[in-house]
N, C-alpha and C positions, 0 to 999 in steps of 0.2 A: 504494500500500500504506500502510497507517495504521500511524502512529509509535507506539514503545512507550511504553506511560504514561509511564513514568520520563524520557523523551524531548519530552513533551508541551510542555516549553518553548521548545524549540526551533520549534513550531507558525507562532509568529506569522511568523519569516525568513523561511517558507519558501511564503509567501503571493506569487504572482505582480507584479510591482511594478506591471503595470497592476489589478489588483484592489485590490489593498490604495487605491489612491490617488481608487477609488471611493466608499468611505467616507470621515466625518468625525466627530467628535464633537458637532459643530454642525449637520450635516444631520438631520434630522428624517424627511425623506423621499427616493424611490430618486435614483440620481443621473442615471437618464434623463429624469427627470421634466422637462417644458417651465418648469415653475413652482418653482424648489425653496420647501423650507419650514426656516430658520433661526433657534436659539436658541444665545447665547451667555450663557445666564442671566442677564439682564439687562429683564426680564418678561417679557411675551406676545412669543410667536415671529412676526416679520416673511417676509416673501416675498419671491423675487428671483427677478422675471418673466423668460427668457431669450427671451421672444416680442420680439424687437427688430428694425424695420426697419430692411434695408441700403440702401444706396445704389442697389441695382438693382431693387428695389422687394421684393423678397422678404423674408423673415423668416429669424432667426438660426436659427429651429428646425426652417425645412423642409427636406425629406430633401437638397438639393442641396448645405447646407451643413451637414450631418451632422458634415463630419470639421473644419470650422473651431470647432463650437459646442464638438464633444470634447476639442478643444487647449485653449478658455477653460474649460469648468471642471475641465480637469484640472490647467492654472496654478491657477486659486482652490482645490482642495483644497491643493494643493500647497503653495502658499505658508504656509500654517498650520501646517505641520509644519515642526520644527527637522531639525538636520542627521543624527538618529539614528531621521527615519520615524516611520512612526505609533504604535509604545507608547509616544512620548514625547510623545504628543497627550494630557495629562492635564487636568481641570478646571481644576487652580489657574493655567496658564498662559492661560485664556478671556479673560483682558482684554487682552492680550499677542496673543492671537488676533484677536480682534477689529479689535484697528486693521491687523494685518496683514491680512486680509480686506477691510478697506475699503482699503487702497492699491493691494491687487490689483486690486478692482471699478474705481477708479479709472483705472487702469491701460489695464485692458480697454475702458473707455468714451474712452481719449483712444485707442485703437487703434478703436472703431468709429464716433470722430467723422470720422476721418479714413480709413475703410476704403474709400474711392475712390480716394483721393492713395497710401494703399500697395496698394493693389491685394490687401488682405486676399480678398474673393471669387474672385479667380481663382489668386492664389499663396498662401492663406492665412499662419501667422505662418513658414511657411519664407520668404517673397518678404522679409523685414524684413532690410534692410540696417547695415550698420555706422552708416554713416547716420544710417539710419531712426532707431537704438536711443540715439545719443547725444542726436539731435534732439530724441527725449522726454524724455528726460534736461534736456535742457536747459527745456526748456520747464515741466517740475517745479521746475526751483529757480528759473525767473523770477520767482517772486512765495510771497510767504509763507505765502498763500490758492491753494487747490487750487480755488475755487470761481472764482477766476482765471485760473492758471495751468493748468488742466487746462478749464474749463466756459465761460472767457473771459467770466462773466457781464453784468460791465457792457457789453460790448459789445453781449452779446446780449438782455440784457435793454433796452437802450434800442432795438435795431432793434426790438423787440419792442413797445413802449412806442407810436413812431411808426407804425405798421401798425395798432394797434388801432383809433386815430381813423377807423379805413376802415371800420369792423365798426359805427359808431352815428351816426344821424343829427344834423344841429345842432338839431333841435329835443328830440332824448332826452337829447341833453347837457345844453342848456339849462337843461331841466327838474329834473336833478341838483342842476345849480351853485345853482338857486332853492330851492332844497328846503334844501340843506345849502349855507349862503354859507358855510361855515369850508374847503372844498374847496376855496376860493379863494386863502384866503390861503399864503401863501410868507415863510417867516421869514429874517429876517437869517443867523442858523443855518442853513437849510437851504442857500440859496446857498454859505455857506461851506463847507460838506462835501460839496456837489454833485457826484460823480463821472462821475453820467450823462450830464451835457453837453445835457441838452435845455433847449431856449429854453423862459423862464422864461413868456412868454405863452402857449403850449401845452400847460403842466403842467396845472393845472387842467381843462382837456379830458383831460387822458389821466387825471389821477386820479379821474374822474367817470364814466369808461369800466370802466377796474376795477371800481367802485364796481358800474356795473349788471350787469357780469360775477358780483358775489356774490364778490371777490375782497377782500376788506378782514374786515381782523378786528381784536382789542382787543390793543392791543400795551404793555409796561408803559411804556417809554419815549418810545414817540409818537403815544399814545394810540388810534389807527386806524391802521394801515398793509398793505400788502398781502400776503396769504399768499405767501410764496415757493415754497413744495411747490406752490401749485398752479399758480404761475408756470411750475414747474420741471417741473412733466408736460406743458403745452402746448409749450415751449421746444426740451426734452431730451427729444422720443420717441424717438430715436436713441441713447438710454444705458440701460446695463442698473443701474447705481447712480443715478447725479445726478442721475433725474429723479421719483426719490422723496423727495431730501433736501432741506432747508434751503438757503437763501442768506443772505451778508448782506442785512440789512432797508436799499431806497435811504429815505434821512432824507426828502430829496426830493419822494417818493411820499406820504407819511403825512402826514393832518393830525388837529387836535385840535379837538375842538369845547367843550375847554374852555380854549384858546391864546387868549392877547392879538393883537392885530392886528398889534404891534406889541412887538420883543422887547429890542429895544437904542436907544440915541440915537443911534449911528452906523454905516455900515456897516465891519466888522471889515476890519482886515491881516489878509491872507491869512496862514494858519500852514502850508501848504505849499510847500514849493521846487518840486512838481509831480512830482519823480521819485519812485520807488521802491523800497521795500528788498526783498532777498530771500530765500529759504527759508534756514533755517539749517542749518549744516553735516551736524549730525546725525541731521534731518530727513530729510536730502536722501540720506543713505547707504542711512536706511532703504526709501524708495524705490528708491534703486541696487541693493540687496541682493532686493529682490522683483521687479524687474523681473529680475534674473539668474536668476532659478528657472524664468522661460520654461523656460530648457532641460534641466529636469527631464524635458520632450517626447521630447528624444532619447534617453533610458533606456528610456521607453514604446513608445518606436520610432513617434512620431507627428511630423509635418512641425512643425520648427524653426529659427528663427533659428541661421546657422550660428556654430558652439563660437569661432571667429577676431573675430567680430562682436561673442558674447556677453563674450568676455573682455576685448576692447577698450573695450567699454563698460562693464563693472566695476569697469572701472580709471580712467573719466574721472569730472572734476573740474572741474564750469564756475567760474568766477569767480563766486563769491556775496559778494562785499563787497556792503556796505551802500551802494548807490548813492544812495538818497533820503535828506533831515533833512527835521526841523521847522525851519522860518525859527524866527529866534532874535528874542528881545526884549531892547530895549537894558537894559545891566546897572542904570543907576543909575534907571530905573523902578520896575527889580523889586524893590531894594532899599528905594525910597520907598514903593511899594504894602507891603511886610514891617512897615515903621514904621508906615503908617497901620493896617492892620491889630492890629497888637500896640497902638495906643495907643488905637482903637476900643474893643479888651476893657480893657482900664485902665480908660476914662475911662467908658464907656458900656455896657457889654458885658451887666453884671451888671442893669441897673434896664431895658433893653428886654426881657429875658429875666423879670427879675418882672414886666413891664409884662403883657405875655402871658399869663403864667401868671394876674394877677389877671382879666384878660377871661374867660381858659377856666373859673376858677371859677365867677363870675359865671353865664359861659352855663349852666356844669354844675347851679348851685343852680336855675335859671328853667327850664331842658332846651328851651334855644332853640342855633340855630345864631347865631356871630358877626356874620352878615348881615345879623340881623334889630336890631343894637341901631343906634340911631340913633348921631351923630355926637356929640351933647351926652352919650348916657348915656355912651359911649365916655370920652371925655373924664373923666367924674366918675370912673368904673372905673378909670381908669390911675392920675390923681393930678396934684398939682399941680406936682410934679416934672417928669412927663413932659409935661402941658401948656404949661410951659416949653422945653422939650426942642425943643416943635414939634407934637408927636403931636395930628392933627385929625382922624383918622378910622382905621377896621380897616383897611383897602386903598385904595389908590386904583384900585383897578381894580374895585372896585366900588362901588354904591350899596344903604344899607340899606333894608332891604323893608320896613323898618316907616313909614321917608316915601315905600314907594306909587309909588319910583323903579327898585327893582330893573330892572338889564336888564346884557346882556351887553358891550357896547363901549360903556363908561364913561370911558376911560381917556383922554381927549379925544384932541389933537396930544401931540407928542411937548414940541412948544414948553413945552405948560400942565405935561404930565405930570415932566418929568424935572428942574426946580424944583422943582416939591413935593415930590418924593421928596428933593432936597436941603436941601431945609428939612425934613425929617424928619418930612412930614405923614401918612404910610401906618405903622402900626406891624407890619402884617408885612412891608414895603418894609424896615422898619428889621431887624428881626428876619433877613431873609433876606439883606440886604448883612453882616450879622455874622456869620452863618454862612458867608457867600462868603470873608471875615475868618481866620476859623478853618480852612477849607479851603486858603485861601492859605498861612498859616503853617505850617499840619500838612505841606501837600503839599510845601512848599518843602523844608524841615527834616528831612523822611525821604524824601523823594526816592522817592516809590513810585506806580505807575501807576493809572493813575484808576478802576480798576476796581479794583484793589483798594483804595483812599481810597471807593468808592460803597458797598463791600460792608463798609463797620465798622461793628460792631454795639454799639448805646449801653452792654451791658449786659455788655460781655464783649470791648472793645477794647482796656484799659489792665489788666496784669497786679495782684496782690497790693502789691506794692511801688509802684504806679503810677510806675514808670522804666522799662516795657516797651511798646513798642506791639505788639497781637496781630491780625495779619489772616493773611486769607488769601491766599497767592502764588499772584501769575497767571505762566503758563506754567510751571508747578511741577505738570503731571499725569503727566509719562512715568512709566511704569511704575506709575500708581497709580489706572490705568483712569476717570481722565478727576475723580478726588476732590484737589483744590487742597488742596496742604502746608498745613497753619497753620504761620505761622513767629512768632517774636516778633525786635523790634529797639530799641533802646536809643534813645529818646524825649529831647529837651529839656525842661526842666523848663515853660517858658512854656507850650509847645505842651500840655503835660501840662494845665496852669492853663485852655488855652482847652477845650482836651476837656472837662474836669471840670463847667464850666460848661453846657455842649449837656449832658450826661446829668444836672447837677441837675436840668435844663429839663423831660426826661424822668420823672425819680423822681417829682418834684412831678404832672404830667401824668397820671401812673398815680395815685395817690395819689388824684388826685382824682376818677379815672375818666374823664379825657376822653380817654385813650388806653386801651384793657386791657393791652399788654404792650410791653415798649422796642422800640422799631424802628432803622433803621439809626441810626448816629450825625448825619448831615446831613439826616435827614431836616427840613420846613420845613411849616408852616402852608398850606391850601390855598388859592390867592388868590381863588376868588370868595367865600371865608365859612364854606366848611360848615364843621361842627365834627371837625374832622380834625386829624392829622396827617399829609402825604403822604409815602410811604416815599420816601428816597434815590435818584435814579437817574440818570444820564450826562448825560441833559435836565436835570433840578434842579440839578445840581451845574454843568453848564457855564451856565445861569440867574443862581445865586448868583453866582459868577465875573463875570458881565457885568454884576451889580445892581453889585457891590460897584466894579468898573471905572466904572461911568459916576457909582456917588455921589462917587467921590471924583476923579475927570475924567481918567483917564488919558491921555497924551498921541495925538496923535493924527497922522499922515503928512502930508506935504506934499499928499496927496488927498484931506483929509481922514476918513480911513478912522481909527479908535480900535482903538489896543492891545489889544484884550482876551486877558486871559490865559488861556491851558489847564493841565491836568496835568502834560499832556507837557514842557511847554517849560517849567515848574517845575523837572521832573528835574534837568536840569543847573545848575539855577540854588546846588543846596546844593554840587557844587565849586563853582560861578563865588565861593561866598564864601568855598570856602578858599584858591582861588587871590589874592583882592581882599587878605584877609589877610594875605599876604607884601608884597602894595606899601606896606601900611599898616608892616612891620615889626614886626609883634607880633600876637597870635592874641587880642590884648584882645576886638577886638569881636566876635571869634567863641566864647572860651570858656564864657560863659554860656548860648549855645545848642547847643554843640557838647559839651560837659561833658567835655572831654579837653584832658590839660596837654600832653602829645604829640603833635606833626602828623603824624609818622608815625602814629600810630594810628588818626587824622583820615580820613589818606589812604588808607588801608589800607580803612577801611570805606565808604567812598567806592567803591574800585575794586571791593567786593565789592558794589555795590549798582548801579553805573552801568556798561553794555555800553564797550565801545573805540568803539565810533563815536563815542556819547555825550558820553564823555571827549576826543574830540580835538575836535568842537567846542568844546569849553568854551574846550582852550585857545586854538584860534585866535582865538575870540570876544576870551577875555579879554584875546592879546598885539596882538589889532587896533584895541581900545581902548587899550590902553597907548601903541601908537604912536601911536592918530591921536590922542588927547589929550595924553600926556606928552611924547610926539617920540622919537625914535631911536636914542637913548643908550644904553638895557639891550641893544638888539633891532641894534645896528648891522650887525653880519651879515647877519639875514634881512632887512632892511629894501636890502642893498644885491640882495642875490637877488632880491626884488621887484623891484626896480626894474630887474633884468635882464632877467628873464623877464616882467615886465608890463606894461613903460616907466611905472612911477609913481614919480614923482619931489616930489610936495609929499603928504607925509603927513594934513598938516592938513586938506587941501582935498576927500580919496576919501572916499569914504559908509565908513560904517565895517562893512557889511555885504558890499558888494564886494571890501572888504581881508582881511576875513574867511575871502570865497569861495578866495579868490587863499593863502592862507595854508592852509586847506583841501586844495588841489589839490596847494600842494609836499609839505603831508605824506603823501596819496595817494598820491602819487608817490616816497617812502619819500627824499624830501630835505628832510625836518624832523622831528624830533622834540620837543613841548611837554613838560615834564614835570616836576614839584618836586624841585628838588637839597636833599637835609638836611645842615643844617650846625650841627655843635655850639657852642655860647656857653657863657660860665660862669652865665646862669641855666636851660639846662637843653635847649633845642633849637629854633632857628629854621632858616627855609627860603627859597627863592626860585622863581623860576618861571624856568627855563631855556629858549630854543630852540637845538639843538644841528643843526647843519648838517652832513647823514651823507656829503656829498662834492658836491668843489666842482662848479659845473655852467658849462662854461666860454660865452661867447656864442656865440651861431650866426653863423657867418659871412653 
């Protein structure tokens, strides 16, 4: 019988809770449909094929698994609604929606990667055990990356990798590798971030396979690399989400056909410890909270994981500490790369930056690219300043096509090359290790991630006042549908002075037309000539980094492997100086960079910038140098604990990264705590670096 008007609001309760949870606001089309069709107003409406192979050769959609397919998308409508049902499925919450919709898909595809081991086909989601449901759970917060921890991609993409060489003959490879010889080459770089673990003389074969597959596309970073979506539909036909989406891009896989042969004078120390870190707390609820709405099934009256199982597992909480660092770099490196740097912009900063600027006139009055001036007109164009200087030519990695020499690997050995760049014979050699310069100092000094130091824009990174620095924060999109916070942060003055210099570099650049509008702030000059500037990006900027390490010859391992510095292992380096300040007993050499008479306040914005993991490396770092340099005196406690728990008994003698580890582990172990005691004086507030021992740990018998 139909409600009386006046009662008509009451309509929507009274809708059967299996009907209601048929619809969505996001659905486009029925809900029986094989194919749904989804918009979350976010442009053109995407599809989410339910045609999915199981394990027993069938499809998700055939009539035998009718009542399995109805349990998964009655979880994915589900999951989209809050706790008060579908009128409170409104617009404004569609970004909010969204990612809830992909944890569900997600969800669902580590349930049909694995629909043989739970026996999904024959007990559907009722067979899911307590088990089962923490299992997944855990397996979500092992890794930070879903494309991990849920898709296992490196794994799978490298058995992937291996198998293809089976699919093309050695003469169609051949033919590749001849055609395109930069598919050969494999950068210093690339070995270093290698996760796929494949032998380095096979890569090349496999990236020439891709290659004839029609799998390779323009990528901003590494110039060629392989589509992952389509990686990701051969891979994952077994998913009804990840095998439409995006992977990380392997470095590995991609080559550049406008790369040097050859990218550093040494091969790099490793910056990983090899471990891993994992999902964050928050993250990981959110996924605990959607995987809990399974049993929304049991209202529907459709087979469920049982109510004992589901609430067991609501309630777990795997251990997500931070198992993986960055290997650390010794302090008084990083300290002397900070000075050469800052005395680089003093002494030289300003007249390579005009140097530049008078070539690109030049080119811009003739409307010739850099490549084409000879070595002599070079020379006249810069001046006699910088012909002192050293400056013999635009690059050394290339030759000018006006001596009829142009060609691509110019750059001879590494012998000839990385002299001359220290004789300061290349001026965008010079040009780009100054920017490496200013990257160093900026990175160090505000302690912020390198994607966000890639993404500052010349023209809009330092506020009105220029005592702001304005970027945009990375992992700063919850709740703001995937649009990174602008934040701004209180800048040193120097770091300010090196900024100001990269954006006159800029102004003038425009001004003269060889740029039309400011691009990122690091962005750098294109090494073979053309008349560009090339935009900022994770390659350039770890580039610079390496130019500026091997000009000024950063130390290098008993393996002989070279320092080269990253972002990352930057971060912690702005405490490692406020901690170094307390040995020194005065905050002299840090207040002109730090612009505060207060270490509490130092310290304060520190902890609001650097994660707890972060931070307790710093301090083991910094109290493992204290001992194995200064000896045992401040630290005589933990120094006797070590030597209990590690048998190390000559300070002087242990590497100081092992002491580290060991220092590390007790505080992991919630038997140490590092951390700045404040202490008043009568000129106003100094501090120390305490380790405080939370109970004694008596020896093992």
């Amino acid at each position: 019988m139909p409600l009386h008007p006046k009662l008509d609001f009451l309509e929507p309760f009274l809708i059967p809770l299996e009907e209601s949870y048929r619809a969505a606001i996001w659905l486009l089309n029925d809900f029986d449909a094989e194919v749904w069709r989804y918009d979350f107003g976010y442009g053109e409406p995407f599809e989410l094929d339910w045609r999915v192979p199981l394990a027993d050769g069938t499809l998700l959609t055939d009539k035998v698994n009718a009542q399995l397919l109805a349990c998964l998308k009655y979880f994915l409508t589900a999951c989209t609604r809050n706790s008060h049902g579908y009128q409170e499925e409104t617009n404004n919450l569609k970004g909010q929606q969204r990612m809830s919709f992909i944890r569900a898909c997600q969800i669902i595809d580590l349930l049909l990667i694995n629909s043989k081991r739970y026996e999904l086909i024959t007990h559907g989601l009722a067979g899911l055990t307590e088990g089962n449901l923490i299992e997944i759970l855990e397996r979500i917060g092992s890794h930070p990356s879903t494309a991990e921890s849920i898709y296992n991609w490196t794994v799978s993409l490298r058995t992937y990798c291996l198998n293809i060489l089976k699919e093309y003959s050695h003469s169609e490879i051949t033919a590749v590798l001849d055609k395109i010889p930069e598919i050969q080459v494999i950068t210093n770089e690339q070995t270093d971030d290698d996760e796929l673990d494949l032998p380095t003389d096979i890569v090349p074969a496999i990236r020439a396979c891709l290659y004839l597959k029609g799998y390779y596309r323009n990528h901003k970073d590494y110039g060629n690399a392989p589509n992952t979506v389509r990686l990701s539909e051969e891979i994952y036909t077994n998913c009804l989400w990840g095998r439409n989406q995006s992977k990380p891009t392997p470095a590995i896989l991609a080559f550049n056909t406008d790369r040097s042969l050859f990218t550093r004078e040494h091969l790099g120390v490793s910056v990983r410890t090899g471990l891993r870190e994992k999902l964050r707390d928050q993250t990981y609820v959110a996924y605990r909270l959607t995987l809990y709405k399974i049993g929304i099934l049991h209202e529907i009256g459709l087979p469920a994981p049982p109510l004992e199982a589901l609430q067991t597992a609501e309630a777990f909480m795997p251990d997500l500490s931070t198992k993986g660092r960055f290997r650390t770099l010794p302090s008084q490196m990083v300290f002397k790369a900070l000075e050469q740097g800052i005395d680089l912009y003093f002494d030289h900063g300003e007249k390579i930056i005009n140097a530049f600027c008078r070539v690109a006139l030049a080119c811009r009055k003739r409307n010739i690219s850099p490549s084409t001036l000879t070595n002599v007109q070079l020379q006249e164009i810069v001046g006699a300043e910088m012909r002192e200087f050293g400056i013999k030519q635009y690059s050394l990695s290339i030759k000018s096509t006006a001596n009829g020499e142009y060609q691509g690997n110019v750059k001879g050995t590494r012998e000839e090359y990385y002299p001359q760049m220290r004789n300061n014979a290349g001026l965008v050699e010079m040009l780009c290790v100054y920017v490496g310069a200013v990257q160093l100092t900026v990175g160090l000094l505000m302690a912020r991630r390198v994607s966000e130091m890639v993404e500052l824009q010349a023209d809009n990174c330092l506020d009105d006042s220029e005592q702001w620095l304005i970027f945009k924060a990375a992992k700063s999109t919850r709740h703001l549908f995937g649009i990174r916070q602008t934040q701004a942060r209180p800048i040193e003055p120097v770091a300010v002075d090196m900024i100001k210099s990269l954006i006159r570099m800029q102004k003038i650049l425009k001004r003269i037309g060889y740029i039309g509008d400011f691009k990122k702030l690091f962005s750098t000059p294109n090494m073979t000539g053309a008349a560009a500037l090339t935009e900022s990006s994770s390659t350039s900027f770890n580039r610079n980094l390496d130019l500026f390490c091997d000009y000024f010859e950063t130390p290098t391992n008993q393996a002989g492997e070279r320092y080269y510095i990253r972002q990352h292992q930057l971060r912690r380096f702005f405490a490692m100086l406020f901690f170094y300040g307390s040995s020194f007993g005065r905050l002299d050499t840090l207040q002109w960079m730090l612009g505060h008479t207060d270490p509490a306040h130092v310290w304060n914005y520190i902890t609001e910038t650097l994660d707890g993991a972060v931070l307790a490396g710093v301090g083991a770092q910094f109290v493992a140098e204290q001992i194995h340099f200064e000896g045992t005196e401040d630290y005589a406690d933990l120094a006797g604990l070590i030597s209990q728990r590690f048998g190390v008994h000559d300070f002087g003698l242990i590497d100081t990264a092992l002491l580290e580890d060991h220092i590390l582990d007790l505080m992991n172990e919630g038997l140490v705590e590092i951390e700045p005691e404040f202490l008043p004086d009568p000129t106003g507030k100094t501090f120390k670096v305490v380790a405080r021992l939370a109970r004694v740990v008596a020896e093992d018998d």
